[in-house]
C-alpha positions as CSV (number, residue, x, y, z in Angstrom):
1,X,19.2,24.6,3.1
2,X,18.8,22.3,0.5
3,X,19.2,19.4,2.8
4,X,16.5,20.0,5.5
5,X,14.3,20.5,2.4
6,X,14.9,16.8,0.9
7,X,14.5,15.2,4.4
8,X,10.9,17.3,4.8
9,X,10.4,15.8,1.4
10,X,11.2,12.4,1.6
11,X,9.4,12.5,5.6
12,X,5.9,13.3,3.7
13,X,6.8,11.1,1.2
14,X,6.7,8.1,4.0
15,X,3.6,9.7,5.8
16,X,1.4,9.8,2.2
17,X,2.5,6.1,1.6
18,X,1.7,4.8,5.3
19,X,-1.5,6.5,4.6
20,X,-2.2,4.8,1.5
21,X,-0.7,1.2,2.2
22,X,-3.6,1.6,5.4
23,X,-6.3,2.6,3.0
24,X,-5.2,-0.2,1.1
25,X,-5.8,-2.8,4.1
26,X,-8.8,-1.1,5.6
27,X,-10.4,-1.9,1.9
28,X,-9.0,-5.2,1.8
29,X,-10.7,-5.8,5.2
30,X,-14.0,-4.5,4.0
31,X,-13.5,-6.2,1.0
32,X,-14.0,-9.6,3.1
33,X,-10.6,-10.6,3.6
34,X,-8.8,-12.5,6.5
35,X,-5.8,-11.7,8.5
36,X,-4.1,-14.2,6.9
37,X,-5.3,-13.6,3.7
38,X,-4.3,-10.1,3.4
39,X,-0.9,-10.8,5.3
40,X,-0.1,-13.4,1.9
41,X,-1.4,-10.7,-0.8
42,X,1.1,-8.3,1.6
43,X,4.3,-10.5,1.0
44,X,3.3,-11.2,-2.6
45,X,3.7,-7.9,-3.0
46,X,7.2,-7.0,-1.8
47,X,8.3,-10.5,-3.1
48,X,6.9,-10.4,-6.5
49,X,5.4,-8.0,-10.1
50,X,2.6,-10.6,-10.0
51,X,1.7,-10.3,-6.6
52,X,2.3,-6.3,-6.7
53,X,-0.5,-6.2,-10.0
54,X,-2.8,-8.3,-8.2
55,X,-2.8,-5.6,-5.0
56,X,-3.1,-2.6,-7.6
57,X,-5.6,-4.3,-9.9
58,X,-7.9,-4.6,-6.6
59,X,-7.0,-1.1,-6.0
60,X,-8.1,-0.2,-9.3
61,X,-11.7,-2.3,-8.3
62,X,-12.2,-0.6,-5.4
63,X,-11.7,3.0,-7.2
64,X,-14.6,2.4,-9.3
């Protein structure tokens, strides 16, 4: 029982972080930035805690 339960968990899990990495790039794209551009600030992120604070500071912008 308990295993169908984690895999239902960890399934939303993905689904709500799809969702928000698209939010994130929709915004980015409204926010004036080209396909290249936001393909760089994309590996920055996986490759780096600088790149990954620039994305959520620009987040954090777009919140207010």
């Amino acid at each position: 029982m308990k295993r169908w339960w984690r895999r239902k968990l960890f399934k939303r899990r993905v689904r709500q972080a799809i969702r928000l990495l698209a939010r994130i790039d929709a915004s980015m794209t409204a926010a004036g930035f080209s396909r290249p551009e936001r393909k760089q600030v994309w590996r920055d992120f996986i490759k780096s805690k600088a790149g990954r604070s620039r994305v959520i500071d620009f987040m954090a912008e777009g919140a207010r």
